[in-house]
N, C-alpha and C positions, 0 to 999 in steps of 0.2 A: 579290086577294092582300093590299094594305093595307086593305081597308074592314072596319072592327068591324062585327058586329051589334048589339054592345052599348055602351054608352058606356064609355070607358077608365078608369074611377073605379069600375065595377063589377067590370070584373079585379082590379084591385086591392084594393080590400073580401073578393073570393071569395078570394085567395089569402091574404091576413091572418088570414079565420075557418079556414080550412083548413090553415095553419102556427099556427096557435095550438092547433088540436082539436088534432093530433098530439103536438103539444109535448104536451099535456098529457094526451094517453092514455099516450104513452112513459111519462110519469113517474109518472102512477098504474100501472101495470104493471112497472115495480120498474128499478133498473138492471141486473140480471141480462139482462137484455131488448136491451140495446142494446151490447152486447159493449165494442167499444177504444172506440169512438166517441163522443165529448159530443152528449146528446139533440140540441143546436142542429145541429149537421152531419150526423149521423143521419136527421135530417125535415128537412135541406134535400134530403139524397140522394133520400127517396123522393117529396119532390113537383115536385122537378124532371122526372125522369122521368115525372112527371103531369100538368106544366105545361097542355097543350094538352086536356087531360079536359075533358069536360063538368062537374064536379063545379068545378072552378075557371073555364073559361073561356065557360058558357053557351051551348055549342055553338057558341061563333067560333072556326072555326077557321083563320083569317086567320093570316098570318106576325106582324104588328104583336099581334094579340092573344096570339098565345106568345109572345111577346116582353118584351111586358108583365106577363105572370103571371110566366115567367123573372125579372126585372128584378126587382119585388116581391119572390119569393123569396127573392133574394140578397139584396136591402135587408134587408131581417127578419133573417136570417141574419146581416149583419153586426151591425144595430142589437142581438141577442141576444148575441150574443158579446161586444159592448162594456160592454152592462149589466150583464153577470155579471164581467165586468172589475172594472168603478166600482163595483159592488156587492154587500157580501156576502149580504144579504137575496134577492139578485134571483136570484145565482149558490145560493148555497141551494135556491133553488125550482125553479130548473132542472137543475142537475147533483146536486142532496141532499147529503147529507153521507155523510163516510167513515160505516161504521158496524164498530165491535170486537166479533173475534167468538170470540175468545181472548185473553183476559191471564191471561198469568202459571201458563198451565197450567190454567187454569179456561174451559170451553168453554161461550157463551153461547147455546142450544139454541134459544132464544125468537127469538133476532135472524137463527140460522142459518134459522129457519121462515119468516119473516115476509122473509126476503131470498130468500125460495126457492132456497136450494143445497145442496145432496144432500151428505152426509157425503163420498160421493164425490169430490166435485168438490173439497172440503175435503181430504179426504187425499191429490188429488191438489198440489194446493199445497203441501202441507205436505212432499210425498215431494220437489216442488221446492226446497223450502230445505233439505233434509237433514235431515227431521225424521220421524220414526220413528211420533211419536203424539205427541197432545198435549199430553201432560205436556213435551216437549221444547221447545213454545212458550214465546218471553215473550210475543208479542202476533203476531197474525195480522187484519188490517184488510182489510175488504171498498173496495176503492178506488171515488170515483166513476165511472170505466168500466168498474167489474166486473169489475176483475181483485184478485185475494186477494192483499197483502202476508205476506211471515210473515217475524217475525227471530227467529229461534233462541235461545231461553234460552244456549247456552253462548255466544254472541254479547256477549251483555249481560254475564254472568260474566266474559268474557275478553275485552276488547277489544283490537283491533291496535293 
């Protein structure tokens, strides 16, 4: 039940390269992809639930070796969380940035492509804020967990 097959520095190494691949497939594969979630807790979710895999744990599948890869997990998980904290470079490259994808009644076609979201998905936001068509945007912002801001041009004209 406690005996590794592996030495306990090897758990730990596999689950590093293995929360790092993630981290960084999510965030080439766009934020649309990762819905409310910040990449970092997102890819703690699915390799926890992986913890005891052969892909992380070398086929030990001892209590002490998920243990260890758990353990790992969560350290990474925090230590990423605190770096995009401390840092805007770091938190940049893990959570991206907003990206605009209306100002001013002007709909940026290129950003809405390359963000992958269907006009759809767009008018549905847009039917969220009380907004008709785009022309009734001042700005509609793609947030970093993927959810679509939008404030209504009469908003900006008429403030409370």
């Amino acid at each position: 039940m406690w005996d590794l097959s592996v030495p306990w520095w090897e758990l730990v190494v596999r689950g590093i390269i293995v929360y790092i691949f993630l981290l960084a497939l999510l965030r080439i594969t766009g934020k649309r992809q990762v819905g409310q979630l910040a990449p970092f807790d997102f890819v703690l979710l699915l390799v926890l639930s992986n913890a005891v895999q052969n892909s992380m744990n070398a086929g030990d599948n001892s209590l002490g070796g998920g243990l260890i890869s758990a353990a790992t997990l969560v350290a990474l998980n925090y230590i990423v969380g605190f770096a995009t904290f401390r840092s805007r470079r770091i938190e940049d490259f893990v959570d991206g940035r907003p990206q605009i994808l209306i100002h001013r009644g002007k709909l940026f076609e290129d950003v809405l492509s390359k963000s992958q979201i269907s006009h759809h998905e767009l008018s549905a936001a847009l039917r969220g804020a009380g907004c008709a068509s785009v022309a009734e945007v001042h700005t509609a912002v793609l947030e970093n967990n993927g959810s679509i801001s939008v404030q209504a041009q009469r908003d900006v004209d008429n403030p409370s």
